[in-house]
N, CA, C and O of each residue as an XYZ file, in Angstrom:
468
protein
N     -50.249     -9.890     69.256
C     -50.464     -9.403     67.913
C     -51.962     -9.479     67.603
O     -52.516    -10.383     68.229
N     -52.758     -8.768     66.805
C     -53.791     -8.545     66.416
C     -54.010     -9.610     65.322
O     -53.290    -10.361     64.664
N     -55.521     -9.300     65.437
C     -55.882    -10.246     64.441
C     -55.873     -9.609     63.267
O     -56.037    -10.342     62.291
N     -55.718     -8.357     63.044
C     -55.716     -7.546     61.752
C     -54.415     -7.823     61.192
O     -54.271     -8.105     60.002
N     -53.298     -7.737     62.163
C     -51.716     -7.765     61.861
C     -51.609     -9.290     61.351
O     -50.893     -9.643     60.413
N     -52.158     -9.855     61.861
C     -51.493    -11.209     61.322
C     -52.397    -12.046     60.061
O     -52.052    -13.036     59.416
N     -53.763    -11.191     59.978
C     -54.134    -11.239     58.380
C     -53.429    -10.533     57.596
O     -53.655    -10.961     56.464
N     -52.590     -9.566     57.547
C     -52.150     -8.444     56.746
C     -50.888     -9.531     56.275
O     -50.625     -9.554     55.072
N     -50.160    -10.368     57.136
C     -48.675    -10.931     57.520
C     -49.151    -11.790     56.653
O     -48.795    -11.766     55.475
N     -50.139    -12.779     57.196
C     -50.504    -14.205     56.163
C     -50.638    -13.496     54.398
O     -50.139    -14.094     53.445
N     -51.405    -12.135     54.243
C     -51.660    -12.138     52.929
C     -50.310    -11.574     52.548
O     -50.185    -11.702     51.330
N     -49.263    -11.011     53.081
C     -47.970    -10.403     52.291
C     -47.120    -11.982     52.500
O     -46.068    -11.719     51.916
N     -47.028    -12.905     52.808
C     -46.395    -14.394     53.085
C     -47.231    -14.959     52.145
O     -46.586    -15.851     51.594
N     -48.794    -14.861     51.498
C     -48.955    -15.567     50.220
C     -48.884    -15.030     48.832
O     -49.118    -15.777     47.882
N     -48.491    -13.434     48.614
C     -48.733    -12.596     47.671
C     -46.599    -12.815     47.351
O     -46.019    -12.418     46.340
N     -46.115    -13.331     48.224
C     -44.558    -13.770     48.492
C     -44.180    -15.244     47.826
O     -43.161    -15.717     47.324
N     -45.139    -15.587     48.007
C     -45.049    -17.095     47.282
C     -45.605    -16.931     45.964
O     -44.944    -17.207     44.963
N     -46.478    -16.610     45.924
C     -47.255    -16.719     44.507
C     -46.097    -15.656     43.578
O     -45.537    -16.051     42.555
N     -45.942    -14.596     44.034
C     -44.661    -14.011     43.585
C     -43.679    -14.679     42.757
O     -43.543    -14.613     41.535
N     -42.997    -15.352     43.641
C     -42.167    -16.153     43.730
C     -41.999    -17.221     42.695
O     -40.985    -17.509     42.060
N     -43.287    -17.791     42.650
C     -43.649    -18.837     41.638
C     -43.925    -18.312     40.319
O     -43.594    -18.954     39.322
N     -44.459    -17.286     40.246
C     -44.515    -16.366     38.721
C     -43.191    -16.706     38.178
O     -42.866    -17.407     37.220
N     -42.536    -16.059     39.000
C     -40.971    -15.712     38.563
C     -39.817    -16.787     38.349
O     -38.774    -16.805     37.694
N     -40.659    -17.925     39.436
C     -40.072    -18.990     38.590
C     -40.495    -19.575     37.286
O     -39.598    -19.787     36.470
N     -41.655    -19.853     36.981
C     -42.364    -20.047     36.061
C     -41.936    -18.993     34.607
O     -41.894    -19.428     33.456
N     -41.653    -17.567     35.003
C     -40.884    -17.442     34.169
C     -39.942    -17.836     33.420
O     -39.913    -18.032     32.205
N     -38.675    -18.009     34.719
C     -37.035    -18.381     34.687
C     -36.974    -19.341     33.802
O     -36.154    -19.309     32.885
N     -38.350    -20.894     34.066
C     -38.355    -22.295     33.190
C     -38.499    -21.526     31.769
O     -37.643    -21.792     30.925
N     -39.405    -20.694     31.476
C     -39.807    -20.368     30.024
C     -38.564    -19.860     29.373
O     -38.428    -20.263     28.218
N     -37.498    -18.971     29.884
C     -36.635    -18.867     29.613
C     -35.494    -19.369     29.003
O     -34.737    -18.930     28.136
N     -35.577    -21.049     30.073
C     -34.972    -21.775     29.150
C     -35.321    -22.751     28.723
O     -34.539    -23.696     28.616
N     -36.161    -22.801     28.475
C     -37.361    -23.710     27.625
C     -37.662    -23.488     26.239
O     -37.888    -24.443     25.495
N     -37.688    -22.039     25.749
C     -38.502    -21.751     24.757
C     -37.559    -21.749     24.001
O     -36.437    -21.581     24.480
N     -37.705    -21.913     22.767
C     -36.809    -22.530     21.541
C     -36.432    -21.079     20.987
O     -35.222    -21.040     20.764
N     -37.061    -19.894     20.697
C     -36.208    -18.664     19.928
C     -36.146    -17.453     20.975
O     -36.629    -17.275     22.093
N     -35.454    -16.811     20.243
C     -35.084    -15.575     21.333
C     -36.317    -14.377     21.938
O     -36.414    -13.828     23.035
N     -37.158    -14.278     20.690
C     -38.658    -13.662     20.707
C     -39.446    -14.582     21.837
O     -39.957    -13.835     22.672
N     -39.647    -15.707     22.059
C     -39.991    -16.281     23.159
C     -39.617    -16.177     24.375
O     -40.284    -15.924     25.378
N     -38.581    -16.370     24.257
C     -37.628    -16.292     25.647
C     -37.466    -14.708     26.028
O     -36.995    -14.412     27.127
N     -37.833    -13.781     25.177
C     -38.036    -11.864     25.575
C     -39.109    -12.223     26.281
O     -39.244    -12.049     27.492
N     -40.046    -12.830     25.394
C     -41.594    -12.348     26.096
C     -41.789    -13.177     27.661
O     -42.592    -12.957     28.568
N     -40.846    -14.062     27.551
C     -40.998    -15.042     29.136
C     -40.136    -14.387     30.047
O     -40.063    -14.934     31.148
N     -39.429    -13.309     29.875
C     -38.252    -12.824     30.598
C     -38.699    -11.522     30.828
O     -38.063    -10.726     31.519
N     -39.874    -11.238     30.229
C     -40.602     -9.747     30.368
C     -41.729     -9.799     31.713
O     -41.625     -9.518     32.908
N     -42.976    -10.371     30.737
C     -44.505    -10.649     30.995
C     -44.645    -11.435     33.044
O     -45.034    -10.736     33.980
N     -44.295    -12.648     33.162
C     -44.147    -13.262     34.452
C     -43.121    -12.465     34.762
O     -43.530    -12.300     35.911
N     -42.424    -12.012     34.743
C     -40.957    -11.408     36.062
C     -41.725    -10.070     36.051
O     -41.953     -9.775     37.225
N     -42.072     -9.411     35.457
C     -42.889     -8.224     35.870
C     -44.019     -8.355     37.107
O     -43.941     -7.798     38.202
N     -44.972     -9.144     36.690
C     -46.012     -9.860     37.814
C     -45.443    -10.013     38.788
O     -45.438     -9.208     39.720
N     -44.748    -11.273     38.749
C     -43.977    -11.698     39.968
C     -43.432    -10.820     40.539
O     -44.287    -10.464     41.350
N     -42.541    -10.181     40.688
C     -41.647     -8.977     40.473
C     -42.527     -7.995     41.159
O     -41.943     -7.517     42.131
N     -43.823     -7.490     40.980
C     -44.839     -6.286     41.892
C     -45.708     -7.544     42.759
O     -46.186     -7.113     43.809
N     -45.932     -8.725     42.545
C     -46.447     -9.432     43.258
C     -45.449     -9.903     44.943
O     -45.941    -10.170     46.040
N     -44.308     -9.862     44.637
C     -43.320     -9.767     45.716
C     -43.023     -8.850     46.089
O     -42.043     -8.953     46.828
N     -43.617     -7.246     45.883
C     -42.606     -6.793     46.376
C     -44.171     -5.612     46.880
O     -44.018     -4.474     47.324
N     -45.279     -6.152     46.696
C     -46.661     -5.897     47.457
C     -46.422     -6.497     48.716
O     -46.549     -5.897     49.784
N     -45.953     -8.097     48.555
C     -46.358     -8.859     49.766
C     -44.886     -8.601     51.007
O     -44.910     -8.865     52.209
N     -43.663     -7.989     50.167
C     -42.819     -7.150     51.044
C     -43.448     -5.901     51.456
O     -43.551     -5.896     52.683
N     -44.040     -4.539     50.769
C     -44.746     -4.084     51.246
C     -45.844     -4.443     52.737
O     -45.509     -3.889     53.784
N     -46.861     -5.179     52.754
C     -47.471     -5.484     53.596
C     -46.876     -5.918     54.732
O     -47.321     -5.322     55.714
N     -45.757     -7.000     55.075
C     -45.112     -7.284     55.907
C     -44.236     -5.907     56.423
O     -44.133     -5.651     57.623
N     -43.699     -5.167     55.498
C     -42.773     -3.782     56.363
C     -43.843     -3.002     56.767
O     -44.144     -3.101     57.956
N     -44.555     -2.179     56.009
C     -45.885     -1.167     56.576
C     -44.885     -0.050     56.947
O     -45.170      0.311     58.089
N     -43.825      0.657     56.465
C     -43.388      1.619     57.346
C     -43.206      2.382     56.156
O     -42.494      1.859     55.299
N     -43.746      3.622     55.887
C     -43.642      4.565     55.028
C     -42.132      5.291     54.367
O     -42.265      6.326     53.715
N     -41.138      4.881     54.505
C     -39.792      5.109     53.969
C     -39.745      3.643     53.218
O     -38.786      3.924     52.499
N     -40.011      2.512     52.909
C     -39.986      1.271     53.146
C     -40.712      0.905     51.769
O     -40.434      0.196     50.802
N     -41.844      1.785     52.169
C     -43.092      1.549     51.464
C     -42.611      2.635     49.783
O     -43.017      2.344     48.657
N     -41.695      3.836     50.118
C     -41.407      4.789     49.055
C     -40.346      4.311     48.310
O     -40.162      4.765     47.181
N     -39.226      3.002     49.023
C     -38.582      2.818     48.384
C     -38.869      1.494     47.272
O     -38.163      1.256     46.292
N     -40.312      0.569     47.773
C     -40.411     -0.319     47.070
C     -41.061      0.529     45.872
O     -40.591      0.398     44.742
N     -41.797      1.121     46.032
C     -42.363      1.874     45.150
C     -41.682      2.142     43.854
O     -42.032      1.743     42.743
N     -40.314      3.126     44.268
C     -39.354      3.330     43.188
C     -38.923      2.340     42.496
O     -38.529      2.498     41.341
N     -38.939      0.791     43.298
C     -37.990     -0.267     42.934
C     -39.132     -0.591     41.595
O     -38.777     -0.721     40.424
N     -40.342     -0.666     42.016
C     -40.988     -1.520     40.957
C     -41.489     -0.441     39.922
O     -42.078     -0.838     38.916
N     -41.253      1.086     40.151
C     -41.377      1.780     39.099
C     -40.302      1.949     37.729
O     -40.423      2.295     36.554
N     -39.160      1.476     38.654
C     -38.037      1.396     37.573
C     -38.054     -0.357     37.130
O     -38.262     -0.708     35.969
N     -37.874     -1.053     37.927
C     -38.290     -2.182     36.939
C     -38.803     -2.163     35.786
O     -38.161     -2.297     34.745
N     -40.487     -1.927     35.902
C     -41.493     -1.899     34.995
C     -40.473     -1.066     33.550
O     -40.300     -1.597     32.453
N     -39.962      0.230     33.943
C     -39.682      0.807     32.856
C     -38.524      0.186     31.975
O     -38.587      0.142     30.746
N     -37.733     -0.169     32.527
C     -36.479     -0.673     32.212
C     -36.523     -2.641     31.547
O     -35.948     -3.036     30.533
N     -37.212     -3.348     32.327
C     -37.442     -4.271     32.046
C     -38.269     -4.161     30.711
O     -37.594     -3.687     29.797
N     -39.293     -4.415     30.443
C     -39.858     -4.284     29.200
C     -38.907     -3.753     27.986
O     -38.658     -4.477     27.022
N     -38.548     -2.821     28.075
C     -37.749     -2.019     26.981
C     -35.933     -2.614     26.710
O     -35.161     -2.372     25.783
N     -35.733     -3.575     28.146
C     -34.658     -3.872     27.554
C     -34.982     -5.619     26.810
O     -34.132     -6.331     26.277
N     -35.735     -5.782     26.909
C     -36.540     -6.953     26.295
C     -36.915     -6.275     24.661
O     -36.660     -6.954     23.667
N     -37.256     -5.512     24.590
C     -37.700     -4.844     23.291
C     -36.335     -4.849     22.701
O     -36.169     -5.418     21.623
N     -35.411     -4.307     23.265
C     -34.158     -3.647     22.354
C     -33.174     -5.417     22.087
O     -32.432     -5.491     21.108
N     -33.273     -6.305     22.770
C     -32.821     -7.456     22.865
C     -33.831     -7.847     21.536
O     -33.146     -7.898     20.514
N     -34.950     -8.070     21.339
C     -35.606     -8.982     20.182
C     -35.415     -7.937     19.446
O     -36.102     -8.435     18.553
N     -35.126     -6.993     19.025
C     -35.077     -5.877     17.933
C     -33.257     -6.383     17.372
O     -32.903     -6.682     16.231
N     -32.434     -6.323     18.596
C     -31.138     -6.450     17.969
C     -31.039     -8.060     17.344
O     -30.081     -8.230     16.591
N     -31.723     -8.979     17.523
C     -31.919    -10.450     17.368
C     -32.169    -10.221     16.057
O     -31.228    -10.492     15.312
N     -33.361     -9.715     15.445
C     -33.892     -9.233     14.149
C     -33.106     -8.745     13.304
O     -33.009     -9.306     12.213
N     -32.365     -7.609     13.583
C     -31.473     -6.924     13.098
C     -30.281     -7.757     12.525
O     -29.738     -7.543     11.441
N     -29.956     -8.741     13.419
C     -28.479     -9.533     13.351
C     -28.978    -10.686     12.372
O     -28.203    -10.980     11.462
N     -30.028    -11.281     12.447
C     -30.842    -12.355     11.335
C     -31.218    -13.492     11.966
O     -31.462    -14.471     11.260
N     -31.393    -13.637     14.006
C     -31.056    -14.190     14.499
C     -32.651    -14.494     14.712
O     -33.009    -15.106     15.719
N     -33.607    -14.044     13.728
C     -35.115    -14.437     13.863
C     -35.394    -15.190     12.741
O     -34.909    -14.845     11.663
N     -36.026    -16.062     12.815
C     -36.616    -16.657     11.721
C     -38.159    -15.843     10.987
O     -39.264    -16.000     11.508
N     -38.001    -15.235     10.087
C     -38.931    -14.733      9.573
C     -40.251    -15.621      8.650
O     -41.079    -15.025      7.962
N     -40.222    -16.727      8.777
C     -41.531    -17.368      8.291
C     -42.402    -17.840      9.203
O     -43.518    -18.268      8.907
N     -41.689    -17.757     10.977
C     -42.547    -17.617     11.812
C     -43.462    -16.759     12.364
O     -44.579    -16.889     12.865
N     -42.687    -15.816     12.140
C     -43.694    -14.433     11.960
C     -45.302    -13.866     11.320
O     -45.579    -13.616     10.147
N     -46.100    -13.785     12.411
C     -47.681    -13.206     11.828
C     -47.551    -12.462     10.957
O     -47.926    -12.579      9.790
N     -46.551    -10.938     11.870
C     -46.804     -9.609     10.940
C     -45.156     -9.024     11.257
O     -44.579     -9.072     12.344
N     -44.621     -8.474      9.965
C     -43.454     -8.303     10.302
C     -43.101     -6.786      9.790
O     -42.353     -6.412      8.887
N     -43.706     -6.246     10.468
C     -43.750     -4.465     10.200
C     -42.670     -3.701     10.484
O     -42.701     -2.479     10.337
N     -41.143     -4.638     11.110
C     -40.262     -3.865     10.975
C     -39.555     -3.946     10.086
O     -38.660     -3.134      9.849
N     -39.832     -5.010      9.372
C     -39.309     -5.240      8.005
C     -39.221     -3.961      6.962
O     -38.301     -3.592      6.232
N     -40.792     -3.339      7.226
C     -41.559     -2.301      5.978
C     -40.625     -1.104      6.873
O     -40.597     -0.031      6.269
N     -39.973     -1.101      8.006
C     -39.265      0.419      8.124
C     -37.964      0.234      8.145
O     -37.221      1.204      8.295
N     -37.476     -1.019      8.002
C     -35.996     -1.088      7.347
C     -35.887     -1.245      6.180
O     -34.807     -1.693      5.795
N     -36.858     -0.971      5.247
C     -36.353     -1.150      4.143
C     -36.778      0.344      3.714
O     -36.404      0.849      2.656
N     -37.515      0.925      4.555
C     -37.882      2.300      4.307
C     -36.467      3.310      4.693
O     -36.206      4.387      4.157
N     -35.765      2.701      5.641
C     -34.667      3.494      6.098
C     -33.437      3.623      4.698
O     -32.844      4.692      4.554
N     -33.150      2.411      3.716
C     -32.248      2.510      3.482
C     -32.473      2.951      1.811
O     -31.497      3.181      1.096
């Protein structure tokens, strides 16, 4: 094996760990954080990272262009889907009364539900 191949191997085996550890570091925030708006943003922000950070350092280790198109898709739909089902989760939390509103900076969905009705 080359010395190129097995720098490429070592950096997709540490971009795999560090990955890894995002995503755990997430998982703790998850159930750690005391309201549901917390626990969106810890279930979003690190598992996203982690999440293209693992799946670069799978990339590098496969190198084979079918391989390479399907991680691609994987972390293009993540990205889209993740975030937004995090959005629609702290939106329905809000909705139900399941937020505490004096914790709140700025609460601007307030000003379009009351505009709706």
């Amino acid at each position: 094996m080359s010395s190129w191949l097995q720098i490429v191997d070592t950096a997709g085996a540490v971009l795999l760990l560090i990955g890894a550890a995002i995503c755990l570091l997430g998982v703790i925030g998850m159930l750690r954080l005391p309201d549901v708006l917390s626990r969106s943003h810890a279930a979003t922000k690190p598992q996203s990272l982690g999440m293209l950070l693992v799946l670069a350092g799978v990339a590098l280790r496969l190198r084979s262009g079918m391989d390479l198109a399907t991680l691609a898709l994987i972390a293009f739909f993540q990205l889209m889907t993740g975030p937004v089902a995090a959005h629609l989760v702290a939106r329905s939390a809000y909705r139900t009364g399941q937020i505490d509103h004096g914790e709140l900076l700025f609460d601007e969905l307030d000003e379009q539900l009351t505009e709706e009705s």
